[in-house]
C-alpha positions, 0 to 999 in steps of 0.5 A: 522488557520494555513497554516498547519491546512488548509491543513489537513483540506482540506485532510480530507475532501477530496479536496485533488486538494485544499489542494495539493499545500499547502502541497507542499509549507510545504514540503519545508519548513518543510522537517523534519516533518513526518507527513506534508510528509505523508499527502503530500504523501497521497494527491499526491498519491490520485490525482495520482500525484505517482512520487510525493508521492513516493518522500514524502513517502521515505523522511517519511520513513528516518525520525522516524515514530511511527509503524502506521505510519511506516507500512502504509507508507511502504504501500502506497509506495509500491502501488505507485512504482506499480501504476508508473509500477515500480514493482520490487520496490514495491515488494521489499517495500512490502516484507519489510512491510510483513517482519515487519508487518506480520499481515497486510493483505493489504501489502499481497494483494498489494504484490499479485497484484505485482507479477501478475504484474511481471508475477507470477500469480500463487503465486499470485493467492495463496496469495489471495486465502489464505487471503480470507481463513483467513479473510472470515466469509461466511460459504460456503467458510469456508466448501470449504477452504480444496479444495481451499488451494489445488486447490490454490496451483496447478491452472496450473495442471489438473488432469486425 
């Protein structure tokens, strides 16, 4: 098995403590590999190694990635610029990935918890409210989601 190999290995099975200096040692010696970058960004990012990960994640994301690839690169890089308090650069990463990959509702719900972060929550607030609507398959929210777009859009107003 390859020193590569054992890494992915050890990824996949969760021993990312394990498998971190591996990967680090092959980003070095392959920092043209896109997918080695990943997987290293991934690990650093699970060990909450973020200014590790966000250095990968932005190496992968100058290279070519296939659309998969791309779009939750995009992701997790912004939830790691979030994680390390630098919101403005996640909010900008994630406008990138809903602008690509405007079906992904996991970029939609980082990019709420951002603007929660930057002191705008009431869009945030709306973002998630609108994602639940569209994913929910329980019934009784179904019957509520007139009031809840509305109430949604106003959570600061009262009404007398």
């Amino acid at each position: 098995m390859t020193q590569r190999q054992n890494a992915l290995k050890l990824k996949e099975e969760g021993n990312f403590s394990e498998a971190q200096p591996i990967f680090a040692e092959l980003v070095q010696s392959h920092p043209e590999d896109h997918e080695t970058l990943l997987a290293a960004a991934y690990v650093h990012e699970q060990l909450e190694m973020f200014p590790q990960a966000i250095t990968f994640y932005q190496q992968a994301l100058d290279l070519s990635l296939n659309e998969g690839e791309r779009k939750e690169a995009l992701l997790r890089l912004g939830i790691s610029y979030r994680a390390v308090g630098l919101y403005d650069k996640a909010k900008e990463t994630l406008e990138v990935g809903m602008s690509e990959y405007p079906s992904y509702n996991p970029m939609y719900v980082y990019f709420a918890f951002t603007l929660y972060n930057l002191g705008d929550y009431d869009l945030a607030m709306e973002i998630m409210a609108q994602k639940l609507l569209e994913t929910t398959r329980d019934e009784d929210l179904v019957k509520h989601q007139e009031f809840i777009e509305f109430y949604a859009s106003c959570l600061d107003e009262t009404f007398n």
